[in-house]
N, CA, C and O atoms as a GROMACS GRO file, in nm:
protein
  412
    1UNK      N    1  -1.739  -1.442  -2.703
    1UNK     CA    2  -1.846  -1.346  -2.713
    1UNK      C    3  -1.821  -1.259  -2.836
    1UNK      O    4  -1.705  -1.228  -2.862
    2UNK      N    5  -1.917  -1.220  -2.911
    2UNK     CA    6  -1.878  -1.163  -2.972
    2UNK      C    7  -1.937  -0.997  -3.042
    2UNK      O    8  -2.052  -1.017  -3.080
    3UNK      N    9  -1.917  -0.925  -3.056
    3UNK     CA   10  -1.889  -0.775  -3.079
    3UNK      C   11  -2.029  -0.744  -3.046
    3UNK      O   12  -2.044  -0.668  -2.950
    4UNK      N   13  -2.156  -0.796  -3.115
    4UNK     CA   14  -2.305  -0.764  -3.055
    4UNK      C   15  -2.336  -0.807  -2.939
    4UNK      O   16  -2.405  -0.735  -2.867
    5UNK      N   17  -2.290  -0.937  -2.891
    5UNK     CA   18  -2.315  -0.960  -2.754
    5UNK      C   19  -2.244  -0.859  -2.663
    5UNK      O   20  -2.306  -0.812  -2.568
    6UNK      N   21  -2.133  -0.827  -2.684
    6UNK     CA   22  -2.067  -0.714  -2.593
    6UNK      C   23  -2.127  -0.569  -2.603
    6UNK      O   24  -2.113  -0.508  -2.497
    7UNK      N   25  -2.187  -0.500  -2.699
    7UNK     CA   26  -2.274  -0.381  -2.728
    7UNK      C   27  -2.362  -0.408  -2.620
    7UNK      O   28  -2.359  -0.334  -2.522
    8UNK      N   29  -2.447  -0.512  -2.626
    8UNK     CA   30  -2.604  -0.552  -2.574
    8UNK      C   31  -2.540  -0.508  -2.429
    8UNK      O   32  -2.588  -0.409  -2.375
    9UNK      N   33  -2.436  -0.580  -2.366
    9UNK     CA   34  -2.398  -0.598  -2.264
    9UNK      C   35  -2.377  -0.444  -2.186
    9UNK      O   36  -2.430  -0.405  -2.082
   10UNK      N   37  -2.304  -0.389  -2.252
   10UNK     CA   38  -2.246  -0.214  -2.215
   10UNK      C   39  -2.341  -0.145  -2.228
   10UNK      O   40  -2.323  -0.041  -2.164
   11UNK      N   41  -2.458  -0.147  -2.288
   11UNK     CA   42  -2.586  -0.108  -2.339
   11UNK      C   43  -2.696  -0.097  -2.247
   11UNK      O   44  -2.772  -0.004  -2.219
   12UNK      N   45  -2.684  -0.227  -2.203
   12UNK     CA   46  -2.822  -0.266  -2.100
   12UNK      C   47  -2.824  -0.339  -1.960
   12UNK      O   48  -2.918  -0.367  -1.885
   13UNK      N   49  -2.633  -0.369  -1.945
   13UNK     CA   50  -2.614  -0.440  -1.818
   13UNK      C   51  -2.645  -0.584  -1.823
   13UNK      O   52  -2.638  -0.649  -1.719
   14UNK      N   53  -2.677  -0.639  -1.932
   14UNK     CA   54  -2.696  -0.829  -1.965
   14UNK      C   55  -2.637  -0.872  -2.085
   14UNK      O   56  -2.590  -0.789  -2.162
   15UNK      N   57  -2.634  -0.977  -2.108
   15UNK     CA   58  -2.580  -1.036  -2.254
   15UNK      C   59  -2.651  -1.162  -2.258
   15UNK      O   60  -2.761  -1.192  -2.211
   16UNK      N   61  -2.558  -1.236  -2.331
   16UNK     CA   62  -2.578  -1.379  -2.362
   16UNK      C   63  -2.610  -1.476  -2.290
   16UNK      O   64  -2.698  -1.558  -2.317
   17UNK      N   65  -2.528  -1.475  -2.178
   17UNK     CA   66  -2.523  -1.550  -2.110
   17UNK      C   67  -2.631  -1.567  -1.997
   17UNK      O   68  -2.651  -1.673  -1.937
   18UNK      N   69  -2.696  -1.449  -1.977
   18UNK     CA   70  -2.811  -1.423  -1.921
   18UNK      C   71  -2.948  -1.458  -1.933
   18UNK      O   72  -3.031  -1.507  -1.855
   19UNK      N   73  -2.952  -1.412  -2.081
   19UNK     CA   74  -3.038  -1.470  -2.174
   19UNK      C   75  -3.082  -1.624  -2.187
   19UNK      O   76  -3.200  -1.660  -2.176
   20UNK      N   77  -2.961  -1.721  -2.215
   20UNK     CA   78  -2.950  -1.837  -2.173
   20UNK      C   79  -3.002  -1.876  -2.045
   20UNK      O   80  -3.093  -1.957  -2.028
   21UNK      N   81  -2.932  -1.807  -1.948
   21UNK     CA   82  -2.976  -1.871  -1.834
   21UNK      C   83  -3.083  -1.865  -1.755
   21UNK      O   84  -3.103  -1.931  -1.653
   22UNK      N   85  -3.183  -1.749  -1.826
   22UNK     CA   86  -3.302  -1.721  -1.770
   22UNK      C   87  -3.391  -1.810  -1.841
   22UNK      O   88  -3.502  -1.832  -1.793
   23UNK      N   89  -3.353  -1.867  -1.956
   23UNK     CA   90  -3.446  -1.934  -2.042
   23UNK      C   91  -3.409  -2.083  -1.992
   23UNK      O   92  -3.490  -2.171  -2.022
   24UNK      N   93  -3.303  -2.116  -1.925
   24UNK     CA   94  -3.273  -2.237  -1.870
   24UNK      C   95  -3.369  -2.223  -1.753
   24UNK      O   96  -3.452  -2.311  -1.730
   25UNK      N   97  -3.360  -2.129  -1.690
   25UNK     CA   98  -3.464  -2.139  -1.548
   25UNK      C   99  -3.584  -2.154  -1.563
   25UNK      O  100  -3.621  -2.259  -1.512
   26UNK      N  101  -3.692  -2.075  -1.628
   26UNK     CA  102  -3.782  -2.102  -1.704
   26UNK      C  103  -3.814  -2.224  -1.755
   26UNK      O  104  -3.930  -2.264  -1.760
   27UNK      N  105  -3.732  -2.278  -1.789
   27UNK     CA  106  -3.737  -2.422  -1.867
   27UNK      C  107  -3.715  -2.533  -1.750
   27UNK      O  108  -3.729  -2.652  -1.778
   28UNK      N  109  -3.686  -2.499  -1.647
   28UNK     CA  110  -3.680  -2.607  -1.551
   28UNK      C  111  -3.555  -2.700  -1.521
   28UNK      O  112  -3.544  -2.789  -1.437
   29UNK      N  113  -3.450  -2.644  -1.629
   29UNK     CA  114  -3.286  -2.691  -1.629
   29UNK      C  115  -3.227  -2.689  -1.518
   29UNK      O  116  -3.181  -2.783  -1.454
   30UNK      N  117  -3.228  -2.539  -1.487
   30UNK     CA  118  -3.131  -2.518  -1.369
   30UNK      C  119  -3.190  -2.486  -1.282
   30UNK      O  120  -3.304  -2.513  -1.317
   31UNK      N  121  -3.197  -2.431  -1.155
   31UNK     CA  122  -3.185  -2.346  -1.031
   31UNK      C  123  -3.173  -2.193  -1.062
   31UNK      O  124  -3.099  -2.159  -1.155
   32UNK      N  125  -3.226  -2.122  -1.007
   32UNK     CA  126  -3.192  -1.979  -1.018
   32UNK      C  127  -3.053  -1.926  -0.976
   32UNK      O  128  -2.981  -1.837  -1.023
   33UNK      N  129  -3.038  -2.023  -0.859
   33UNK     CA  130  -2.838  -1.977  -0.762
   33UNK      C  131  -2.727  -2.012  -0.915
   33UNK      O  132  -2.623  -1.957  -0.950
   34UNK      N  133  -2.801  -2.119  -0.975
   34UNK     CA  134  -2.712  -2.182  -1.088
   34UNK      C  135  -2.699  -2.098  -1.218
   34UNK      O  136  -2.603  -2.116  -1.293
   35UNK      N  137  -2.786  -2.013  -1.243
   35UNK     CA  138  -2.804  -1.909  -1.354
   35UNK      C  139  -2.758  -1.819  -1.271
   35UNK      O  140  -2.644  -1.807  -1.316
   36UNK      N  141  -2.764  -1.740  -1.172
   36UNK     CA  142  -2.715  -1.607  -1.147
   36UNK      C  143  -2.514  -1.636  -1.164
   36UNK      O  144  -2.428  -1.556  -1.200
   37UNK      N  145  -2.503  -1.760  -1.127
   37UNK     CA  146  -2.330  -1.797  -1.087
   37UNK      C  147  -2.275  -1.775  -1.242
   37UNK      O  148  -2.180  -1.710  -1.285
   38UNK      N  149  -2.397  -1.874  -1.323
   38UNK     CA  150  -2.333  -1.872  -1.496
   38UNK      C  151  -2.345  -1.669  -1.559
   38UNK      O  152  -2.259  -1.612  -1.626
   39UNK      N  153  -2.449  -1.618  -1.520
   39UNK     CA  154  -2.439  -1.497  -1.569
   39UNK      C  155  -2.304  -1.424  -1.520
   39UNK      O  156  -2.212  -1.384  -1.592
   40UNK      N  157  -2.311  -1.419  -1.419
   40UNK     CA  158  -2.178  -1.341  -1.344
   40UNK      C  159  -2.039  -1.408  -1.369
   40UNK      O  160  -1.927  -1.370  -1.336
   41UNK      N  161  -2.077  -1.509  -1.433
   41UNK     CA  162  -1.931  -1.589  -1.501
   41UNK      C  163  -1.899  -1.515  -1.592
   41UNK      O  164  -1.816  -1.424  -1.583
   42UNK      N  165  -1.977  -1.554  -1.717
   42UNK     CA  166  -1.954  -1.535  -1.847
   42UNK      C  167  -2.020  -1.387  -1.891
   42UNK      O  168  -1.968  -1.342  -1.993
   43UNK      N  169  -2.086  -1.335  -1.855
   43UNK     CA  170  -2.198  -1.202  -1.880
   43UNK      C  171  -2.037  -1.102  -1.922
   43UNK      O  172  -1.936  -1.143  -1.863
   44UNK      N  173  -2.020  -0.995  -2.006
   44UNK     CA  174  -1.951  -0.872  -1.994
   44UNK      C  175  -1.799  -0.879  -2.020
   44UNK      O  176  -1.719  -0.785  -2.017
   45UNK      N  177  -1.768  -1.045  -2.054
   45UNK     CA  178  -1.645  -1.011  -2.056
   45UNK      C  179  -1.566  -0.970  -2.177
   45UNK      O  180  -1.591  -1.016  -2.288
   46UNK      N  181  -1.454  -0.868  -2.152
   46UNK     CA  182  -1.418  -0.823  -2.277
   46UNK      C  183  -1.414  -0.920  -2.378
   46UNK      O  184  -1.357  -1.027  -2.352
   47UNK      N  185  -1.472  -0.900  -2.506
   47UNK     CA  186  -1.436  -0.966  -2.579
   47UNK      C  187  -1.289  -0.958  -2.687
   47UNK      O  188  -1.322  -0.950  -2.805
   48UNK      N  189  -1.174  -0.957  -2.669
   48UNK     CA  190  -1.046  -0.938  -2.657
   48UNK      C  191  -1.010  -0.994  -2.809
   48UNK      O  192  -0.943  -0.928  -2.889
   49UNK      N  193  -1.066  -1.133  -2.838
   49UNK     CA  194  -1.027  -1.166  -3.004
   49UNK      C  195  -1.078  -1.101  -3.083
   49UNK      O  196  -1.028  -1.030  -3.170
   50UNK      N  197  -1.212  -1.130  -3.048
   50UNK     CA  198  -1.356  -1.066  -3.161
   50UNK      C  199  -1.305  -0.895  -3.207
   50UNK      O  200  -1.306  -0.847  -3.321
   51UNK      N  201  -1.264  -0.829  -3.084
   51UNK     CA  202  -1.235  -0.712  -3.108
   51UNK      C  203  -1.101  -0.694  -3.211
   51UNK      O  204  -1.094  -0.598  -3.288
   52UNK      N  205  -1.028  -0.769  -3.206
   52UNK     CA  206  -0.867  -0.758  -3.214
   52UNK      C  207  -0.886  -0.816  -3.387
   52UNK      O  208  -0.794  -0.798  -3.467
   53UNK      N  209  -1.016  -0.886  -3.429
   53UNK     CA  210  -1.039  -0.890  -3.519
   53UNK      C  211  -1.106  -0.786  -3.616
   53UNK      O  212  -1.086  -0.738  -3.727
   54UNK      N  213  -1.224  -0.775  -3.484
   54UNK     CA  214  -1.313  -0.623  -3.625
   54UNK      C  215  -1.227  -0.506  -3.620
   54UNK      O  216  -1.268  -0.405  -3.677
   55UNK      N  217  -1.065  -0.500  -3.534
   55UNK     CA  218  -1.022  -0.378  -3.532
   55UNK      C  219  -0.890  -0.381  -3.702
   55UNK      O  220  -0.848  -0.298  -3.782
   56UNK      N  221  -0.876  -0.507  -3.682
   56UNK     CA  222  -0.805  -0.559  -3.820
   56UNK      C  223  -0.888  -0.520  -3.935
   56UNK      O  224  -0.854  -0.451  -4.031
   57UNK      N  225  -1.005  -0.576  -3.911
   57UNK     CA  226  -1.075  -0.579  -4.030
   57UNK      C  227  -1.134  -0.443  -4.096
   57UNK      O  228  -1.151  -0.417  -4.215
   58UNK      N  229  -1.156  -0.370  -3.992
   58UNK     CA  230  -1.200  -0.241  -4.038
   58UNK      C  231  -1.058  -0.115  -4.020
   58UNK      O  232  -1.100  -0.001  -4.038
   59UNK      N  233  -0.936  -0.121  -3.996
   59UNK     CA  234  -0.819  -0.103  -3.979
   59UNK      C  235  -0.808   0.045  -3.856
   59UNK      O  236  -0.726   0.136  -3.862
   60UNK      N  237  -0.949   0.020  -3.724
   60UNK     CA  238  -0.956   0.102  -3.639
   60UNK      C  239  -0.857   0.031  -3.575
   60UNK      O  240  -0.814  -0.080  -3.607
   61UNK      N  241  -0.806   0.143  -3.427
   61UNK     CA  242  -0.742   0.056  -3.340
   61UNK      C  243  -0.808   0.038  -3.255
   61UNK      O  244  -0.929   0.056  -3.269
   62UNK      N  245  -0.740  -0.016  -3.097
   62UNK     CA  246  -0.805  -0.095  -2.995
   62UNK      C  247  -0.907   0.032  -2.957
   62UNK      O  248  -1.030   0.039  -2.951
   63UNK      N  249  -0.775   0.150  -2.927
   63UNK     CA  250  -0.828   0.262  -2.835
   63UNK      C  251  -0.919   0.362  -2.900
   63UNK      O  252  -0.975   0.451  -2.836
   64UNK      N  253  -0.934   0.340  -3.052
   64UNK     CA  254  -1.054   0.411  -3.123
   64UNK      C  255  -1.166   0.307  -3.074
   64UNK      O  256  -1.254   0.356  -3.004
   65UNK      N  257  -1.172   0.211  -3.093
   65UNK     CA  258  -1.274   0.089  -3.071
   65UNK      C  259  -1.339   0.156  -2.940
   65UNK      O  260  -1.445   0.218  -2.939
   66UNK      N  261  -1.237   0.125  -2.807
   66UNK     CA  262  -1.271   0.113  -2.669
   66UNK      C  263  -1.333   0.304  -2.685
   66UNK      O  264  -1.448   0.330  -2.649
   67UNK      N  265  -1.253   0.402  -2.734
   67UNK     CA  266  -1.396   0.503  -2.709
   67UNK      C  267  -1.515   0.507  -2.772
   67UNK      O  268  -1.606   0.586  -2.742
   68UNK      N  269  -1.519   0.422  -2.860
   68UNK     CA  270  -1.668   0.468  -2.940
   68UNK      C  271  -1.734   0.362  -2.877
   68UNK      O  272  -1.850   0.360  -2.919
   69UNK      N  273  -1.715   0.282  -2.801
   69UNK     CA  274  -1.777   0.200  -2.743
   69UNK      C  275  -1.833   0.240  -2.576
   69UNK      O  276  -1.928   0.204  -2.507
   70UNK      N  277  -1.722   0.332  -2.558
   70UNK     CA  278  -1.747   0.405  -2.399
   70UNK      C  279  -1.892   0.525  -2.444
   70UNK      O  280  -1.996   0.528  -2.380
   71UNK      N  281  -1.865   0.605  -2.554
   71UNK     CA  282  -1.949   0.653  -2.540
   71UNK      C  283  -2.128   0.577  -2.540
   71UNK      O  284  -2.226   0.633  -2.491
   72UNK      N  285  -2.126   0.466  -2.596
   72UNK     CA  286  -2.245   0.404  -2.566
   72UNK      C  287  -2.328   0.321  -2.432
   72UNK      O  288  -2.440   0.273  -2.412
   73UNK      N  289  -2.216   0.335  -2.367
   73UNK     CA  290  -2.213   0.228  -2.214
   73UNK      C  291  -2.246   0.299  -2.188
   73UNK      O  292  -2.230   0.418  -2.218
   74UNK      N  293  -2.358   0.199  -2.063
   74UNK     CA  294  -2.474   0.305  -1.975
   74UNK      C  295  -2.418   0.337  -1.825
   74UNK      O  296  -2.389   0.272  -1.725
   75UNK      N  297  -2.420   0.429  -1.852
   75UNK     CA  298  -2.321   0.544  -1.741
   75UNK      C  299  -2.399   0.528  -1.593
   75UNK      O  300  -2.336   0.576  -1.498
   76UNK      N  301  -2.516   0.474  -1.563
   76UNK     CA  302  -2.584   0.437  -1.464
   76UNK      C  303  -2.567   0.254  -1.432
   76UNK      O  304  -2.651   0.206  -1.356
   77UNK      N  305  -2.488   0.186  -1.475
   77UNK     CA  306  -2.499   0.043  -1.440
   77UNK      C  307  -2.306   0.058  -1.396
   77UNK      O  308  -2.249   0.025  -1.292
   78UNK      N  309  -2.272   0.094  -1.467
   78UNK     CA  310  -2.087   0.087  -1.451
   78UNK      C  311  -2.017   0.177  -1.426
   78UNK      O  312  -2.043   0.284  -1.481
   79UNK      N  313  -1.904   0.169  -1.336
   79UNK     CA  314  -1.872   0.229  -1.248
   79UNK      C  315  -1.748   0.263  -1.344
   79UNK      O  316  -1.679   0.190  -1.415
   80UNK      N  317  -1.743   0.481  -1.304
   80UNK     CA  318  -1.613   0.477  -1.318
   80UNK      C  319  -1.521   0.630  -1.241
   80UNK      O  320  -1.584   0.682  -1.149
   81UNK      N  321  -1.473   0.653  -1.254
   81UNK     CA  322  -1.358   0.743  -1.196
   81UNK      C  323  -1.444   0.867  -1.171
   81UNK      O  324  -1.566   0.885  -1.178
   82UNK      N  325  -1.291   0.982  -1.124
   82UNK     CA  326  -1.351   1.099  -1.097
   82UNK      C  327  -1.385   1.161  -1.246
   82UNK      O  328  -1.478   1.239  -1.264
   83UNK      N  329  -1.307   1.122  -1.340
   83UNK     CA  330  -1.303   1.212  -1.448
   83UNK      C  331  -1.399   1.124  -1.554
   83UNK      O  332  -1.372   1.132  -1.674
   84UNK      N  333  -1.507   1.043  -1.511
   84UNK     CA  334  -1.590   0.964  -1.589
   84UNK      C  335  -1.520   0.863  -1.700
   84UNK      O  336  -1.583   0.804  -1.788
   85UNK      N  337  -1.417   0.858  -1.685
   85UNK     CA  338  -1.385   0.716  -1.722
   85UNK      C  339  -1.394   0.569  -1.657
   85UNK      O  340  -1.345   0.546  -1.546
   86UNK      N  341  -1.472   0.450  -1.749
   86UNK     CA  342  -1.487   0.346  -1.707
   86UNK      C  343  -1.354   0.277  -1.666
   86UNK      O  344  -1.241   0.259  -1.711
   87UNK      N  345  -1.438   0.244  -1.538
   87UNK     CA  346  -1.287   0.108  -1.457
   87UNK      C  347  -1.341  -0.020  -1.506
   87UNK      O  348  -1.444  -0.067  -1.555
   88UNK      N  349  -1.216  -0.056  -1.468
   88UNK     CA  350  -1.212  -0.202  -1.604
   88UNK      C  351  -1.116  -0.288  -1.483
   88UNK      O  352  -1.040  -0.231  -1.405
   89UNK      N  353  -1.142  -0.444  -1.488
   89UNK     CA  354  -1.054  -0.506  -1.372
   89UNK      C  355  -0.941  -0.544  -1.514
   89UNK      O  356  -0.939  -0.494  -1.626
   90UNK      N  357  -0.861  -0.646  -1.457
   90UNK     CA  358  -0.782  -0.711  -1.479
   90UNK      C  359  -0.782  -0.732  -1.648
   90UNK      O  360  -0.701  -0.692  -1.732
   91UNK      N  361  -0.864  -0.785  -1.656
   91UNK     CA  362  -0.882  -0.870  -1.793
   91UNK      C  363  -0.975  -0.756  -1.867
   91UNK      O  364  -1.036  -0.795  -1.966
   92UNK      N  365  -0.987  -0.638  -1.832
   92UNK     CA  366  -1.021  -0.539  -1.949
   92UNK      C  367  -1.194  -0.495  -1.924
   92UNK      O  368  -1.247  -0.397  -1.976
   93UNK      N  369  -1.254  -0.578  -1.845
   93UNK     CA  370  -1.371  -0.606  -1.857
   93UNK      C  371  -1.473  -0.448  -1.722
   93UNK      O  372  -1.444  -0.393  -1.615
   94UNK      N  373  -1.562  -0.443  -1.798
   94UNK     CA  374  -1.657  -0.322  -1.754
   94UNK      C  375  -1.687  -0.385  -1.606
   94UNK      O  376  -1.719  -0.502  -1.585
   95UNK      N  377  -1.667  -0.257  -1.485
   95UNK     CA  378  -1.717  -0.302  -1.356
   95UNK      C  379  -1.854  -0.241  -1.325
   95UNK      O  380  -1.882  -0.122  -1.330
   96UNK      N  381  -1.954  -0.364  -1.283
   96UNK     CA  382  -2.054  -0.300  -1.222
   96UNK      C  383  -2.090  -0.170  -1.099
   96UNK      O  384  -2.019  -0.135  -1.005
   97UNK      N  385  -2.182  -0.136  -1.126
   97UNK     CA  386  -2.199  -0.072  -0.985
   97UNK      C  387  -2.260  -0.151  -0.888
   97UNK      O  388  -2.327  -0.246  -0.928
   98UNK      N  389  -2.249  -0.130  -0.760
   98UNK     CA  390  -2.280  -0.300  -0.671
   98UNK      C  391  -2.423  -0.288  -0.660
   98UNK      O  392  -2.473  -0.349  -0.566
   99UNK      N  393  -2.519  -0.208  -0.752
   99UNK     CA  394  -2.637  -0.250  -0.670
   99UNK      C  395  -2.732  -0.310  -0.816
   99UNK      O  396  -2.854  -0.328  -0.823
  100UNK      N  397  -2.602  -0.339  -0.947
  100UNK     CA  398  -2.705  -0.383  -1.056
  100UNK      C  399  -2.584  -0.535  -1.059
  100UNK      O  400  -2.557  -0.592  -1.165
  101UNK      N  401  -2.545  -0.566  -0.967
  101UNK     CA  402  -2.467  -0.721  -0.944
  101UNK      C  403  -2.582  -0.811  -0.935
  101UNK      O  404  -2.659  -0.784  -0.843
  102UNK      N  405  -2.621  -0.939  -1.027
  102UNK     CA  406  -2.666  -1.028  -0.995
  102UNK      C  407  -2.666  -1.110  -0.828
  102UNK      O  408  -2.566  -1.163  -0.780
  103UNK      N  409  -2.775  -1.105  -0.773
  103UNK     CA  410  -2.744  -1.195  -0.662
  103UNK      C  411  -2.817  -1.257  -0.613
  103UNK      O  412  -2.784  -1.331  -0.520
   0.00000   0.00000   0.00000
């Protein structure tokens, strides 16, 4: 994924993968159960190289990156603490709030 797909994503609660898969449904490819499984796969996940690259390239670090990026995430789709910081699972990645979960 990469750095605009992850904006779109923190932005508006969808990405790429969504996109795809609604246009697969539409198109008569898949199933709808089969696009919601691929969104909730691939949709949001940190993008960990892409970043580790534009943070090289522009010589920010991770944790300048990850706040200027918090301040743009929509504070009504993702869930976070008492002190308004975003929770993040395992692999780094933004947690929904359970009632904007694909299902």
């Amino acid at each position: 994924m990469t750095i605009h797909d992850y904006l779109k994503y923190v932005k508006y609660g969808f990405g790429r993968a969504t996109d795809h898969a609604c246009l697969d449904v539409r198109n008569g490819d898949i199933p709808r159960e089969e696009a919601v499984r691929l969104a909730n796969r691939y949709d949001g996940r940190y993008p960990h190289e892409a970043v580790r690259e534009f943070c090289d390239y522009t010589g920010m670090s991770q944790e300048e990156f990850d706040e200027t990026i918090d301040t743009f995430t929509n504070r009504k789709i993702f869930r976070q603490n008492e002190q308004g910081e975003f929770l993040k699972d395992i692999d780094g990645s933004l947690i929904k709030n359970d009632e904007y979960l694909l299902s």
